[in-house]
C-alpha positions as CSV (number, residue, x, y, z in Angstrom):
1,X,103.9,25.7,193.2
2,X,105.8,25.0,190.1
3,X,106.1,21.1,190.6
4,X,102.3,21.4,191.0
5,X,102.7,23.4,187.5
6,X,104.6,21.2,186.2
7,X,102.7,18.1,187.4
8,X,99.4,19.5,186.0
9,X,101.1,20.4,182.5
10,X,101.9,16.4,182.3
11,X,98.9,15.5,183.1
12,X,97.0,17.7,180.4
13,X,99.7,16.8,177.7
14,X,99.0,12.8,178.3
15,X,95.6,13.8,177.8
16,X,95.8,15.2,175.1
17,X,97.6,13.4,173.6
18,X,95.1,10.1,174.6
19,X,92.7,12.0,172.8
20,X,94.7,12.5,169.7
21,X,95.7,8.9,169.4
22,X,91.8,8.2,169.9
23,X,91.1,10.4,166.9
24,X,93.4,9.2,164.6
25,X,92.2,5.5,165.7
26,X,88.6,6.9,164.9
27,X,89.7,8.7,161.5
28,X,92.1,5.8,160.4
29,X,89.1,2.8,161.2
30,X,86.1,4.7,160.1
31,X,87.1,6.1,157.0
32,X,90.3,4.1,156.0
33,X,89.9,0.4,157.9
34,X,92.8,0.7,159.6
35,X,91.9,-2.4,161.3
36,X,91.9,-4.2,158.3
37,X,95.3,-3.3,157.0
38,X,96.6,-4.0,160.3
39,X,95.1,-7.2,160.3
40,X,96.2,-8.0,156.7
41,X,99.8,-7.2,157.4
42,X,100.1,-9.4,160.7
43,X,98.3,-12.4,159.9
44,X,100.4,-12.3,156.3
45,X,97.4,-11.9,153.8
46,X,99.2,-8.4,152.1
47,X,102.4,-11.2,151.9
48,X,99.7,-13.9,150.1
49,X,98.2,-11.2,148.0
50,X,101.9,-10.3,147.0
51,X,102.1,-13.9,146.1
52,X,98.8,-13.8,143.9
53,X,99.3,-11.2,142.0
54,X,103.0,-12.1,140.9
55,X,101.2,-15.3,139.9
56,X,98.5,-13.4,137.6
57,X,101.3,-11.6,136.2
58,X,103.7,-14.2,135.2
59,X,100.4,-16.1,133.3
60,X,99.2,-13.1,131.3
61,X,98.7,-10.1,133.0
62,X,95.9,-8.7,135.4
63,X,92.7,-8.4,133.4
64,X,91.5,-5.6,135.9
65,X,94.3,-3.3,134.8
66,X,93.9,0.0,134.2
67,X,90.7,1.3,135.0
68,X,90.6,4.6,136.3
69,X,89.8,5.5,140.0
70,X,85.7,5.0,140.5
71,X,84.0,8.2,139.5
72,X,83.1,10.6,142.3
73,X,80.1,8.6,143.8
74,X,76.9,9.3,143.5
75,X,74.3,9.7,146.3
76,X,71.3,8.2,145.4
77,X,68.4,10.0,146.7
78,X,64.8,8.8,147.0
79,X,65.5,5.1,148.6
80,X,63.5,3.9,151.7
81,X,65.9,1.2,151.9
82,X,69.7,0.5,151.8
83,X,71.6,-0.5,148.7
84,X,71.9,-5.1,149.0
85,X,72.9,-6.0,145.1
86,X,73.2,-4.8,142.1
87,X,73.0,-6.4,138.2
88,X,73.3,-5.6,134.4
89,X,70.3,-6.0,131.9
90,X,72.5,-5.6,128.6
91,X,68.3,-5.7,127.2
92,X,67.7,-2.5,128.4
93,X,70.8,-1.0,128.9
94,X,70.1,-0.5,132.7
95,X,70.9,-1.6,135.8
96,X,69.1,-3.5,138.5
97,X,69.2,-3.0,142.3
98,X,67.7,-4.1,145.6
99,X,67.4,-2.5,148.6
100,X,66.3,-3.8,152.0
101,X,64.2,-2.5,154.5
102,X,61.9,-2.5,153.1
103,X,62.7,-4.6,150.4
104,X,62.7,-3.5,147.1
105,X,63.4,-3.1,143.3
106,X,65.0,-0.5,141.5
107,X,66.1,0.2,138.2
108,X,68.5,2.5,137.3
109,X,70.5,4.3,134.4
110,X,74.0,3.0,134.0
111,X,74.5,7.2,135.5
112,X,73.2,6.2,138.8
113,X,69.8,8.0,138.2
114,X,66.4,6.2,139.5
115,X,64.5,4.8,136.9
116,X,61.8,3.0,138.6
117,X,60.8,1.7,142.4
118,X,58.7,-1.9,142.8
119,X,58.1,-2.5,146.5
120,X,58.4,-6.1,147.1
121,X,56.0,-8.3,148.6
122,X,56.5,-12.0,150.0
123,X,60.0,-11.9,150.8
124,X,61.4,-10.6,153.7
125,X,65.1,-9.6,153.4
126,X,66.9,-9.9,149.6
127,X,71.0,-9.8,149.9
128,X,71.3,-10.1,146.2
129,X,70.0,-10.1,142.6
130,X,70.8,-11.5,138.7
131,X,69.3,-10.4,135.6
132,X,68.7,-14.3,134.3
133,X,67.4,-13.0,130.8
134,X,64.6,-11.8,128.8
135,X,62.7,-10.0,131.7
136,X,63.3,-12.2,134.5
137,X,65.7,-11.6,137.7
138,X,66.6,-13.6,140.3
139,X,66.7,-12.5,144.3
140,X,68.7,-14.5,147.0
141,X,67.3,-14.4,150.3
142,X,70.2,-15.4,152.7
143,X,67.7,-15.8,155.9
144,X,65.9,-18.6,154.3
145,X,68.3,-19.4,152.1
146,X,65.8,-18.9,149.1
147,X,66.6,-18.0,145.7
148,X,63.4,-16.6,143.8
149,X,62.8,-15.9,139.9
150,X,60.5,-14.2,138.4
151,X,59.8,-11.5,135.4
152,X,59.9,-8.0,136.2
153,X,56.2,-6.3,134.9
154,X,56.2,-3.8,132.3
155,X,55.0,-0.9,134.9
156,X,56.6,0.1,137.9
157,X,53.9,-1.5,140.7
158,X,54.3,-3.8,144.0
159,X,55.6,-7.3,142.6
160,X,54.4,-10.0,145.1
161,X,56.8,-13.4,145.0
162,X,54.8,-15.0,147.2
163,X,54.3,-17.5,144.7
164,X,57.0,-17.4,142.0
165,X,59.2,-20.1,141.0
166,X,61.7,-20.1,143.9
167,X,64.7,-22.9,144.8
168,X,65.5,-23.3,148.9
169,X,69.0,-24.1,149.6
170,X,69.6,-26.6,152.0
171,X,73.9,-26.1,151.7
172,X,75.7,-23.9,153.4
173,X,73.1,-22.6,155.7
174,X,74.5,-20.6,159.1
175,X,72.7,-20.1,162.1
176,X,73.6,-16.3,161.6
177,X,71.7,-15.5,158.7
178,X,74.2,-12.1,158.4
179,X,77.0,-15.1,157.3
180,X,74.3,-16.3,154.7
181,X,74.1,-16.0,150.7
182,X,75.1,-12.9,149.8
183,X,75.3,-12.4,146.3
184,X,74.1,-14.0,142.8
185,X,75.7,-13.4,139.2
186,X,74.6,-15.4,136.2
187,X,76.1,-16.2,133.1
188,X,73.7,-16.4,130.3
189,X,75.5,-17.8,127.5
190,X,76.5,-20.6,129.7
191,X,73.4,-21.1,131.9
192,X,75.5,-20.9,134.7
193,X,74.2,-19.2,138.1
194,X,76.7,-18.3,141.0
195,X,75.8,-18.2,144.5
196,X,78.4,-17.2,147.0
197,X,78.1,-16.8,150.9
198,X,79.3,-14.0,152.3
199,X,81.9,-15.7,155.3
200,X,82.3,-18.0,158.4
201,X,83.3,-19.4,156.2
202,X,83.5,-17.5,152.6
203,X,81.7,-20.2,150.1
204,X,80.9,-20.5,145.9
205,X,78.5,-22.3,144.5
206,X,77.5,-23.0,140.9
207,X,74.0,-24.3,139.7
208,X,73.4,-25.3,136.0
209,X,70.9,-26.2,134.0
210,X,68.3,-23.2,135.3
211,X,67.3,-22.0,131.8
212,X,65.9,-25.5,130.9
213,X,64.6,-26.3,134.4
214,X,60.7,-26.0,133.5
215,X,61.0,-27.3,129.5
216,X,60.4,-31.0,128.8
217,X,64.2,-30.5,127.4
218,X,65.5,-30.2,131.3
219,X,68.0,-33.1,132.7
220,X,67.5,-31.0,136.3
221,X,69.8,-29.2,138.0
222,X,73.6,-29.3,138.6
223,X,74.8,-27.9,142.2
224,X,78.6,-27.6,142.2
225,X,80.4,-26.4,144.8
226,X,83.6,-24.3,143.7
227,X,84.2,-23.2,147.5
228,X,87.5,-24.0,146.7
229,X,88.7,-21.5,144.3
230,X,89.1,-19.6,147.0
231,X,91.6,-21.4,149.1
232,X,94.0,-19.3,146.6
233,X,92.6,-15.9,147.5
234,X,92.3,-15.7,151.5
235,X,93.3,-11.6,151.2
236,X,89.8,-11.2,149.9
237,X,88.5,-11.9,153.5
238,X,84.4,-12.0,152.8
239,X,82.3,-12.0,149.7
240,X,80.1,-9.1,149.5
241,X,78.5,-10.0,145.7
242,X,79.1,-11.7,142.6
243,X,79.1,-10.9,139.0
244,X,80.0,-12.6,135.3
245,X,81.5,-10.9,132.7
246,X,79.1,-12.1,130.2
247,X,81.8,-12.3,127.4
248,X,84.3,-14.8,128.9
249,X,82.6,-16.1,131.6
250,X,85.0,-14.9,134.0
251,X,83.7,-14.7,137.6
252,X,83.8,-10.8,139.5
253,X,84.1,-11.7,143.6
254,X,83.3,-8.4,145.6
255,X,85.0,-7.8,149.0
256,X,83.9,-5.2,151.2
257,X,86.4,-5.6,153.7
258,X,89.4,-6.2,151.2
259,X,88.1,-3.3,149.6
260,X,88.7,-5.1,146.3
261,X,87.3,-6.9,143.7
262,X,89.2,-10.1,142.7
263,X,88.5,-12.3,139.2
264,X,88.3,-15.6,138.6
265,X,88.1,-17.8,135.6
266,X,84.8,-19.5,135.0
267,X,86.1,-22.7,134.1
268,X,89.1,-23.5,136.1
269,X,88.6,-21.5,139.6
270,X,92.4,-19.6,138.5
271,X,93.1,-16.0,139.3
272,X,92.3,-13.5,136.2
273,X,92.8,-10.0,137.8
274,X,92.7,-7.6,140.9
275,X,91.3,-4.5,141.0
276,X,91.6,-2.2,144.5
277,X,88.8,0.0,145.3
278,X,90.8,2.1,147.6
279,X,93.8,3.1,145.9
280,X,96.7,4.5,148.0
281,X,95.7,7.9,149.4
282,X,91.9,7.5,148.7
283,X,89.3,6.8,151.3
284,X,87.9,3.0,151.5
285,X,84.3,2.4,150.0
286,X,81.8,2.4,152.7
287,X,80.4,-1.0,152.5
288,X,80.3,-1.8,148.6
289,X,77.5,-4.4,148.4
290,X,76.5,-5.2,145.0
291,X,78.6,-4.6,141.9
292,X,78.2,-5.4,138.0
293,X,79.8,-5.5,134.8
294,X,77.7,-3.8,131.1
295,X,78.8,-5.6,127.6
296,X,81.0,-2.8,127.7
297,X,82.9,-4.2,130.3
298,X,82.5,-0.9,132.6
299,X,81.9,-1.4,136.3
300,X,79.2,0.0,138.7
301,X,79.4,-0.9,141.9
302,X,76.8,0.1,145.2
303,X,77.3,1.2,148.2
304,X,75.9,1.4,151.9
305,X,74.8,3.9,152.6
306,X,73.0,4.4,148.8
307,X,76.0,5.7,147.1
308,X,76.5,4.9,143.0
309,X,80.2,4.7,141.4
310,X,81.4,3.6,137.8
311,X,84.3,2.1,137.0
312,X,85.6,3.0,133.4
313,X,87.3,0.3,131.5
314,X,90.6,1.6,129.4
């Protein structure tokens, strides 16, 4: 009887331990990405972020350093649809979103409140958005690899882009339209719209010349592609949005699963700063989508699901 004791004790201590170990899988991948440091540490990308940011260093310093930890997020309440991008309108001191499913517009106070809902009509799915001036934005469409512009009525009301001035893509396109364009940012002072696909395989592209494109002054557009900027930055493993500082031109790449948001000089592609969004001890950002920078040089970032946080800078 007391092997049979015995026997049954092993079997309910494996078992619980098996759960245990499941847990802590669960805890450590849902809330931490335990996956993703694993992942980062084995294939050698913590060893070539190491690299990076000694690099940074030795050529001036991070730029990202020293903001404080992202204020406690906000849950934004009121949304049909989930957070997709997010932009700065230095104008009227606000902020910019889009949602999806259904798609939408939304402005908001640099506090994370909701200023404003404009339903969307005539495209189907938007994965990102720029304030291009004045009171025009631009929407990415990474299914149809569309990129739409139009002006943003004084009253909040349904805005149909059926017909607005819209530019289709024909680079970079994916079967999956998940892997598709994922983010916009636009640099004013130097007409300079950035495009960047989300992965397989991570891309940046850079079109010039927008601002001018319908005056008699326009010598057309100029389609770069800077996809190679980030053969120095593989640790920032997808691009989840893109952003300008509109003071130096410097380029904001957002990665979700990095959990990070690396920057890039606008004119030569090199490495400018690092900024983690999970610190050591903090949980990861669910899903950080969309992220922008005020004159200020504060940054707000949004998150899946509808969650608001600021950045303050030093």
């Amino acid at each position: 009887m007391s092997d049979l004791v015995k026997f049954l004790s092993k079997i309910l201590l494996s078992c619980v331990l098996v759960i245990l170990v499941g847990w802590a899988t669960y805890i450590g991948v849902r809330y931490y990405h335990a996956e993703q440091v694993a992942y980062r540490w084995l294939s050698g990308l913590a060893a070539k972020q190491q690299q990076w940011e000694t690099k940074i260093a030795a050529s001036g310093g991070n730029t990202l350093t020293g903001y404080a930890a992202p204020d406690k997020p906000i849950s934004v309440q009121g949304l049909e649809g989930n957070f997709a991008g997010l932009t700065y309108d230095p104008l009227q001191k606000r902020l910019w979103a889009v949602t999806n499913k259904p798609a939408s517009l939304v402005a908001m106070s640099v506090e994370g409140q909701i200023l404003a809902t404009y339903p969307l009509k005539g495209i189907s799915d938007v994965n990102g958005i720029a304030w291009v001036g004045g009171n025009r934005i631009a929407m990415v469409n990474g299914r149809r690899s569309r990129v739409v512009i139009t002006e943003v009525p004084p009253t909040p009301q349904v805005m149909d882009v059926t017909r607005a001035f819209s530019l289709v893509l024909r680079f970079g396109e994916s079967d999956d339209s998940n892997f598709g364009f994922d983010g916009l940012g636009y640099d004013l002072k130097r007409d300079r719209l950035y495009i960047a696909k989300e992965h397989s395989p991570r891309a940046l592209y850079r079109i010039s010349g927008l601002n001018y494109l319908q005056s008699t002054e326009s010598r057309g557009l100029r389609i770069e592609n800077f996809s190679y900027w980030l053969d120095d930055i593989p640790f920032a493993t997808d691009l989840s949005s893109v952003e300008v500082d509109p003071s130096t031109g410097r380029i904001f790449l957002l990665s979700e699963e990095s959990q990070m948001i690396v920057q890039l000089d606008g004119d030569t592609g090199e490495g400018r700063g690092m900024l983690s969004l999970s610190p050591k001890g903090s949980k990861p950002m669910p899903r950080p989508e969309g992220v922008a920078t005020d004159d200020a040089g504060n940054i707000y970032i949004v998150s899946e699901p509808n969650l608001f946080y600021r950045l303050r800078k030093p």
